[in-house]
Gaussian input, Z-matrix of N, CA and C with variables (Angstrom, degrees):
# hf/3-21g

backbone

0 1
 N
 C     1     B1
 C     2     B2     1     A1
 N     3     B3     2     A2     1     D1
 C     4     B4     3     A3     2     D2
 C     5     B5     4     A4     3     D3
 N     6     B6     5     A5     4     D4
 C     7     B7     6     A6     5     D5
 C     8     B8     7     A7     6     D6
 N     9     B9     8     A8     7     D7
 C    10    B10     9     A9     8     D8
 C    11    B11    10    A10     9     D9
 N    12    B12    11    A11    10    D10
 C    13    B13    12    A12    11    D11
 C    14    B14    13    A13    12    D12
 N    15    B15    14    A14    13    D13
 C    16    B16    15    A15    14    D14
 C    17    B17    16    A16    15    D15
 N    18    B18    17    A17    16    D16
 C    19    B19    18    A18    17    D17
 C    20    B20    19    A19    18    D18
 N    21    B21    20    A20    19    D19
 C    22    B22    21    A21    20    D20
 C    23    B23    22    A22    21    D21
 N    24    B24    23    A23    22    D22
 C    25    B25    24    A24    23    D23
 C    26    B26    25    A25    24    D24
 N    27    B27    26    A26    25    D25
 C    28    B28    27    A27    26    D26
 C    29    B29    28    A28    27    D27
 N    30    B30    29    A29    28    D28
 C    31    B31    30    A30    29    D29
 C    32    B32    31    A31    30    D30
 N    33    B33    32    A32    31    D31
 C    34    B34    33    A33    32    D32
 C    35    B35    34    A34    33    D33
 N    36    B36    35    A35    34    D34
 C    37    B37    36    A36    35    D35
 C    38    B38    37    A37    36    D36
 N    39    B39    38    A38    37    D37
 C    40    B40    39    A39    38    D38
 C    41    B41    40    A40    39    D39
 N    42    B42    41    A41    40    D40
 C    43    B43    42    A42    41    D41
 C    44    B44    43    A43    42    D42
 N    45    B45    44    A44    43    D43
 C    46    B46    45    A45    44    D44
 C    47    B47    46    A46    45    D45
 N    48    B48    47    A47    46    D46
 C    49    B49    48    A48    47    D47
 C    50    B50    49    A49    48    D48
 N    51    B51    50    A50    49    D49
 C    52    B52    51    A51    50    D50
 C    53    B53    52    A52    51    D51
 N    54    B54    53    A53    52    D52
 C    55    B55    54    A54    53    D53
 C    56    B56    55    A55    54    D54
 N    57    B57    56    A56    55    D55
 C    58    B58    57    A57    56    D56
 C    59    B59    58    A58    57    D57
 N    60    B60    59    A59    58    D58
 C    61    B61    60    A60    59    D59
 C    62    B62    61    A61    60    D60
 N    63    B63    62    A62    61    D61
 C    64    B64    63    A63    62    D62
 C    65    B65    64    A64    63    D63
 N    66    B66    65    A65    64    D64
 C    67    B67    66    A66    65    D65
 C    68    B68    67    A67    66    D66
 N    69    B69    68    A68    67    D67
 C    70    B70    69    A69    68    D68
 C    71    B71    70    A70    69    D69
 N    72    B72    71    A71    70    D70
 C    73    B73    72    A72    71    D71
 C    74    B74    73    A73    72    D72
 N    75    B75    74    A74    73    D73
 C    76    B76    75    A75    74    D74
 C    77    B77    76    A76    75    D75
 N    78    B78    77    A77    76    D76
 C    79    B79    78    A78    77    D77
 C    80    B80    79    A79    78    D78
 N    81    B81    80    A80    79    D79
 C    82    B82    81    A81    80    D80
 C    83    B83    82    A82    81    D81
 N    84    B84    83    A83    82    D82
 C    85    B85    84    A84    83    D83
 C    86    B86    85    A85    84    D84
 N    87    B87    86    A86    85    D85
 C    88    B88    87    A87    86    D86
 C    89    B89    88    A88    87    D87
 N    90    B90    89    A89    88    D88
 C    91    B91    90    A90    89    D89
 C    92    B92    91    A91    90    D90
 N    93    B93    92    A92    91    D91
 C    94    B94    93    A93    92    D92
 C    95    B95    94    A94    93    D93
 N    96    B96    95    A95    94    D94
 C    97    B97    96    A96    95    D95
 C    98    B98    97    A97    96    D96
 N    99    B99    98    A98    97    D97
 C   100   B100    99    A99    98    D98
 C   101   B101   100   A100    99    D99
 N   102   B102   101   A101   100   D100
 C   103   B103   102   A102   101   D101
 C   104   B104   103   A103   102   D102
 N   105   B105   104   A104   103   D103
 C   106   B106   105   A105   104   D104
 C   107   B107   106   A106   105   D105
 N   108   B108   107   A107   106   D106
 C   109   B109   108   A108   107   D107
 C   110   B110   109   A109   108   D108
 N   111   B111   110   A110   109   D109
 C   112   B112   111   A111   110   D110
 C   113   B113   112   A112   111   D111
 N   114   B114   113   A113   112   D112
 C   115   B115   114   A114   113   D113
 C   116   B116   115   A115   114   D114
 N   117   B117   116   A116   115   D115
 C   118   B118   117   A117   116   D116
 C   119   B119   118   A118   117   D117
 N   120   B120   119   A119   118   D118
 C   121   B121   120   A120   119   D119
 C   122   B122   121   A121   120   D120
 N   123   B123   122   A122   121   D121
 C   124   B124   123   A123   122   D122
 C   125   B125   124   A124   123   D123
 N   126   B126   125   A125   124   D124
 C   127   B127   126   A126   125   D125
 C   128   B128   127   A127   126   D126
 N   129   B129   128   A128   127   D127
 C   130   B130   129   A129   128   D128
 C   131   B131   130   A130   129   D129
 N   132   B132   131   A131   130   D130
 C   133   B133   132   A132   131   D131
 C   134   B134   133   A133   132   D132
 N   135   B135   134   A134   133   D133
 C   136   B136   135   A135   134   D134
 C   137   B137   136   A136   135   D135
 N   138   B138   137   A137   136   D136
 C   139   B139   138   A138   137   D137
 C   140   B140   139   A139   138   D138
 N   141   B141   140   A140   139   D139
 C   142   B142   141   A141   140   D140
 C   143   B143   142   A142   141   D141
 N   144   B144   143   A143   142   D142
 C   145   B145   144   A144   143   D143
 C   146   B146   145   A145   144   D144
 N   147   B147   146   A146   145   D145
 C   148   B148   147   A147   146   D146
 C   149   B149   148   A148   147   D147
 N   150   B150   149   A149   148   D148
 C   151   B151   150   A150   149   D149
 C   152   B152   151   A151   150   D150
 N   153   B153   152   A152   151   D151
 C   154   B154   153   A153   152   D152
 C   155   B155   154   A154   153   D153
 N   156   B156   155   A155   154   D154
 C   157   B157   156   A156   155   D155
 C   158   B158   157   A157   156   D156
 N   159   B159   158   A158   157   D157
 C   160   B160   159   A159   158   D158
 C   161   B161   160   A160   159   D159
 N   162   B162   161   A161   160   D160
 C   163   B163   162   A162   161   D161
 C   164   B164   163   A163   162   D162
 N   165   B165   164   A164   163   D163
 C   166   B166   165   A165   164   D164
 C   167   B167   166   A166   165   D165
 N   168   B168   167   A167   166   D166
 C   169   B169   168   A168   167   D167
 C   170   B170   169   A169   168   D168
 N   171   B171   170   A170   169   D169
 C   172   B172   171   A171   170   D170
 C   173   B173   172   A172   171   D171
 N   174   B174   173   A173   172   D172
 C   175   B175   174   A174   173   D173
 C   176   B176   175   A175   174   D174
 N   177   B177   176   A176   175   D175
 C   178   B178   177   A177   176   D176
 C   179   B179   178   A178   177   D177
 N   180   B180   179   A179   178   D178
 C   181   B181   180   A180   179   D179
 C   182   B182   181   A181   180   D180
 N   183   B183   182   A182   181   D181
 C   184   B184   183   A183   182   D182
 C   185   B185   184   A184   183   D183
 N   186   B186   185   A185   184   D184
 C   187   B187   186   A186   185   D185
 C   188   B188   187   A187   186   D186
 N   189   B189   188   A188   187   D187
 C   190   B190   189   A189   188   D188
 C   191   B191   190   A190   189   D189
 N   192   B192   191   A191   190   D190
 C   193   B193   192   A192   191   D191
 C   194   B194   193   A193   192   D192
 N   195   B195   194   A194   193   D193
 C   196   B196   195   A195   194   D194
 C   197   B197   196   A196   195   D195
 N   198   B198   197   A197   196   D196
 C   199   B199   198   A198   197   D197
 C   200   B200   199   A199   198   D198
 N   201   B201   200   A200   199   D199
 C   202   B202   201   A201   200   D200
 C   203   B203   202   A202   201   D201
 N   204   B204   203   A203   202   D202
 C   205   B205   204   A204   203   D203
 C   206   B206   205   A205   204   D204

   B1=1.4380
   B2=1.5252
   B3=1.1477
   B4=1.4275
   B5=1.4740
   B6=1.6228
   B7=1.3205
   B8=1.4632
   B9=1.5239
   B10=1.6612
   B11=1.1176
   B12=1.2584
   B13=1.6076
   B14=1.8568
   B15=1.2791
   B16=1.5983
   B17=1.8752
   B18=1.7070
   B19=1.5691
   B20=1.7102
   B21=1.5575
   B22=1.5044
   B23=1.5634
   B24=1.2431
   B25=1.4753
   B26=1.6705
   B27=1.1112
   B28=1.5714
   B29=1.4967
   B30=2.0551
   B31=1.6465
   B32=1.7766
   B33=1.2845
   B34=1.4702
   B35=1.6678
   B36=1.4144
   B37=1.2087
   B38=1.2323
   B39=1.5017
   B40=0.8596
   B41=1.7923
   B42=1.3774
   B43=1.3432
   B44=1.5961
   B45=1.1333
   B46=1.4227
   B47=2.0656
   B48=1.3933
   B49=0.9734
   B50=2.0428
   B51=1.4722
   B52=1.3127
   B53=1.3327
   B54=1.3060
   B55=1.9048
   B56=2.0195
   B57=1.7135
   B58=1.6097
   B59=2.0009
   B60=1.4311
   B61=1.2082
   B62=2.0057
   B63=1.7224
   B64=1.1127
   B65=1.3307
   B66=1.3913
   B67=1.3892
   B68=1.3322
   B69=1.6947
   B70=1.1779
   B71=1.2757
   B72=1.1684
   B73=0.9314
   B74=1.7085
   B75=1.4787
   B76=1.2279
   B77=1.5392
   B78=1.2993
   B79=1.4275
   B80=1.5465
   B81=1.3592
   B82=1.1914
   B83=1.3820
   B84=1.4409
   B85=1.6848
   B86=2.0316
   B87=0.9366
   B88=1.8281
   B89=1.6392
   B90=1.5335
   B91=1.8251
   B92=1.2993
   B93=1.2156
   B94=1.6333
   B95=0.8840
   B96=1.5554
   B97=1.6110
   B98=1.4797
   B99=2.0125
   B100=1.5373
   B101=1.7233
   B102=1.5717
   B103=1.3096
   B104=2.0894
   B105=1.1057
   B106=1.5785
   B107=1.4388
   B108=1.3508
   B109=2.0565
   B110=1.7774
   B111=1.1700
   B112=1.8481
   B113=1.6153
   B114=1.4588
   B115=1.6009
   B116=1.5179
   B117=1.3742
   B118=1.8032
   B119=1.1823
   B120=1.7030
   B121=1.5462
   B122=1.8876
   B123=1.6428
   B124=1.4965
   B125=1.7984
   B126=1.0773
   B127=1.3646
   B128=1.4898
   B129=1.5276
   B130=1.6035
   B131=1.7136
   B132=1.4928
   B133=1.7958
   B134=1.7523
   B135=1.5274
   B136=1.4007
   B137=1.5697
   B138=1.4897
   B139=1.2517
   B140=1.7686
   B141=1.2167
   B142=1.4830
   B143=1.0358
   B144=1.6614
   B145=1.3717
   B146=1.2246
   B147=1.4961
   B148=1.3245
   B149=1.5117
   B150=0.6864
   B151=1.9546
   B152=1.7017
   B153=1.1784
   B154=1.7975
   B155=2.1216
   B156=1.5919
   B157=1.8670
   B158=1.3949
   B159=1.5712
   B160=1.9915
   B161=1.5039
   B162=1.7437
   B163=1.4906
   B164=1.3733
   B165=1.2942
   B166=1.7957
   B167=1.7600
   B168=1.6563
   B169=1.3530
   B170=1.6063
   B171=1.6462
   B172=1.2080
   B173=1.7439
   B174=1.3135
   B175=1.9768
   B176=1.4550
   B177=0.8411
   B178=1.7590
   B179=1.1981
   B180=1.6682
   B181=1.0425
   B182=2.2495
   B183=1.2954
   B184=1.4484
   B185=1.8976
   B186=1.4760
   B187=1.2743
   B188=1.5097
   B189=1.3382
   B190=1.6945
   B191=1.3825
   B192=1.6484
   B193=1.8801
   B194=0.7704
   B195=1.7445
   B196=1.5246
   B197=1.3932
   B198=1.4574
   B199=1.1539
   B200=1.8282
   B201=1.1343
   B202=1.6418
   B203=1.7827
   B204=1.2079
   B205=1.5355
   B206=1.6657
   A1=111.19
   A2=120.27
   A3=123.05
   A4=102.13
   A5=129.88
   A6=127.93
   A7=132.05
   A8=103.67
   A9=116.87
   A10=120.61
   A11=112.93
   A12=132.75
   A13=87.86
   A14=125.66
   A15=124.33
   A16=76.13
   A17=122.69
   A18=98.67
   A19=76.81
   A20=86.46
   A21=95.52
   A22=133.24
   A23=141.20
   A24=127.82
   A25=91.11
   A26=106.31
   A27=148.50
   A28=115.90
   A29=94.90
   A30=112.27
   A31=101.28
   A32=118.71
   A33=96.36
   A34=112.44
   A35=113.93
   A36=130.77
   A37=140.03
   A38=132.15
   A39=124.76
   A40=116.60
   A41=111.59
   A42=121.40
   A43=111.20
   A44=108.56
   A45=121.68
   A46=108.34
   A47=116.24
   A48=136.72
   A49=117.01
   A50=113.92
   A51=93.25
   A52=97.55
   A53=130.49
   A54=154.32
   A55=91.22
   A56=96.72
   A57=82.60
   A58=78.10
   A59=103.09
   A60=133.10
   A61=102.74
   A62=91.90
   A63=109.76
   A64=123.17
   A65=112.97
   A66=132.99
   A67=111.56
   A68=131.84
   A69=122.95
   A70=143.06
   A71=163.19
   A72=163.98
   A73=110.55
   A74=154.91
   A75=125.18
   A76=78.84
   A77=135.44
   A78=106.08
   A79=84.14
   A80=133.83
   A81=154.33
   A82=118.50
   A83=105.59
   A84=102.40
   A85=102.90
   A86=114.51
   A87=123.99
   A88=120.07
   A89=100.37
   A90=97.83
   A91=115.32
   A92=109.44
   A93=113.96
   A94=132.00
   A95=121.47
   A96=126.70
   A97=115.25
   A98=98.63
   A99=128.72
   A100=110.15
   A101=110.08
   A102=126.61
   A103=108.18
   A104=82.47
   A105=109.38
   A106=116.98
   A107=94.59
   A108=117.41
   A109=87.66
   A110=118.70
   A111=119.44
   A112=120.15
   A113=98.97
   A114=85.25
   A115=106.64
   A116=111.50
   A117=98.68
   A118=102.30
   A119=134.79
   A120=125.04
   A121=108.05
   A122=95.64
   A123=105.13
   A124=112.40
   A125=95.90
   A126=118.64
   A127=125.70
   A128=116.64
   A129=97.93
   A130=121.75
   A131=71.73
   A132=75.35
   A133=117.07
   A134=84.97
   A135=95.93
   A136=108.59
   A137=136.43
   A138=113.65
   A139=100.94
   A140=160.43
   A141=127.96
   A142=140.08
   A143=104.30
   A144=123.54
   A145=138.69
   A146=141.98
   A147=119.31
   A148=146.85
   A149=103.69
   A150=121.64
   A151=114.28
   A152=114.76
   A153=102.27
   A154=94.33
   A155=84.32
   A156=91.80
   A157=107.20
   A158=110.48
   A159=114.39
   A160=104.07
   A161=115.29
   A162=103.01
   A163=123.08
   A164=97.96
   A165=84.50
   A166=109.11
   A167=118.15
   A168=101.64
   A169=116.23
   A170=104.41
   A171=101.41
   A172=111.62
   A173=88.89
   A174=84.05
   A175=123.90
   A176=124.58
   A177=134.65
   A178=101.24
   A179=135.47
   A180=122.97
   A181=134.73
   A182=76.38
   A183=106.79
   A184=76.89
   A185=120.47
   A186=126.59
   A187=130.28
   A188=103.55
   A189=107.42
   A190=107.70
   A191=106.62
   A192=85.50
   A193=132.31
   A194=120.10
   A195=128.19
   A196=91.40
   A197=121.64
   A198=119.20
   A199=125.29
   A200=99.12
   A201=135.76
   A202=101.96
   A203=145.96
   A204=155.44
   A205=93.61
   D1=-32.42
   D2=-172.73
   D3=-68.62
   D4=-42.47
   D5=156.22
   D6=-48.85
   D7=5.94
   D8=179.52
   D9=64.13
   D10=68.08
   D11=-171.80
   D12=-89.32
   D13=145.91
   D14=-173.90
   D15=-100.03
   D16=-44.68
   D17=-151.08
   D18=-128.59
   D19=160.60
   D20=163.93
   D21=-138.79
   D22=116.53
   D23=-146.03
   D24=-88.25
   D25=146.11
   D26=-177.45
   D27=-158.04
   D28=110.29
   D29=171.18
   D30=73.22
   D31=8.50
   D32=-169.99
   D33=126.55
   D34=-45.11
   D35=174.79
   D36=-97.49
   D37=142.79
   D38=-166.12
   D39=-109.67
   D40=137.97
   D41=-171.77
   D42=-119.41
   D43=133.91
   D44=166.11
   D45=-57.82
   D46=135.84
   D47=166.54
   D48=-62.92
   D49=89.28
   D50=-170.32
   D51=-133.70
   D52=35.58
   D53=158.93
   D54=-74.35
   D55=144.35
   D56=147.71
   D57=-125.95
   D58=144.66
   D59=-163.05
   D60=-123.75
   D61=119.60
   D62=165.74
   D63=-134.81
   D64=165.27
   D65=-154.25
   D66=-101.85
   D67=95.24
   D68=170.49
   D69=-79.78
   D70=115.01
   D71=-75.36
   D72=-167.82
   D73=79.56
   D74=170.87
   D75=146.08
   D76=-14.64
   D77=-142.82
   D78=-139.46
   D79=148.29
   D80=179.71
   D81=-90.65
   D82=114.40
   D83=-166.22
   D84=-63.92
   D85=-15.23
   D86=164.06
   D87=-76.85
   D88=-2.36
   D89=-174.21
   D90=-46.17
   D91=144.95
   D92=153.29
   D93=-89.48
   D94=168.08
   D95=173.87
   D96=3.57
   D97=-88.94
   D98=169.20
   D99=-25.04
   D100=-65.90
   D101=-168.34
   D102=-50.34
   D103=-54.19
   D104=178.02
   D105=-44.42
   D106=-56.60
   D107=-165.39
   D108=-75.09
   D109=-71.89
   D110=171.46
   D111=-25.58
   D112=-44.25
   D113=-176.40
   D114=-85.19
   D115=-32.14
   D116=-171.74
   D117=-77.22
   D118=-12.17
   D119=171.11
   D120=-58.03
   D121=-45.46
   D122=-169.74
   D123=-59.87
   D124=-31.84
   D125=-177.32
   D126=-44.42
   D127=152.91
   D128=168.48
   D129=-136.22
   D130=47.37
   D131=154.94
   D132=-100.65
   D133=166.09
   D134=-161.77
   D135=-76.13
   D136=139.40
   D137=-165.02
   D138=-76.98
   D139=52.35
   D140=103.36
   D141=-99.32
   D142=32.01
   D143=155.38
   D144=-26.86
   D145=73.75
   D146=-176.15
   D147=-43.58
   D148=127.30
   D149=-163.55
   D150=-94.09
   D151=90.37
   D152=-165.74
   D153=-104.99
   D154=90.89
   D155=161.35
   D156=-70.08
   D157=126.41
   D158=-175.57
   D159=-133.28
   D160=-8.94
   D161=-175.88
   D162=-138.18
   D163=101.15
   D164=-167.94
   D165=-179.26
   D166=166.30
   D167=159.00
   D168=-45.95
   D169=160.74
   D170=-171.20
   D171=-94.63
   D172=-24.82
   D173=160.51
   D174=-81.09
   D175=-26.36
   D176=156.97
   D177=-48.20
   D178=-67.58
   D179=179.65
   D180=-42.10
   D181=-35.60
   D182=-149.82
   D183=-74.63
   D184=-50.69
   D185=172.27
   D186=-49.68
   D187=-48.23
   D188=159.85
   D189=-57.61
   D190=-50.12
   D191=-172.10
   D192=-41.52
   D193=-38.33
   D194=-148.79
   D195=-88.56
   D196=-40.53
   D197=-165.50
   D198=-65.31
   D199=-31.00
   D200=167.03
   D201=-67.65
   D202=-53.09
   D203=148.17
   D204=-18.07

């Protein structure tokens, strides 16, 4: 997708491309907490940026959220 795929097949099917998808740089798709909280401080998004946590324990997750709130 990052090569600008418009559709993408999933299970058999095909889906229209409707993500805009960017490339991060600095940050470890394994970060932790610390790792995590550092880069979005460094960062420049605006804080009501949406934040989609998708990989992880599920109380860890549930912990960044609040903490990120």
């Amino acid at each position: 997708m990052i090569g600008g795929a418009e559709r993408i097949k999933i299970h058999g099917d095909w889906f229209p491309v409707k993500a805009r998808l960017e490339v991060l740089s600095g940050l470890s798709g394994h970060g932790d907490f610390a790792e995590i909280e550092q880069w979005l401080a460094q960062s420049d998004l605006a804080p009501e940026t949406p934040i989609n946590l998708i990989h992880g324990d599920p109380e860890a997750l549930a912990a960044l959220r609040d903490h990120l709130r």
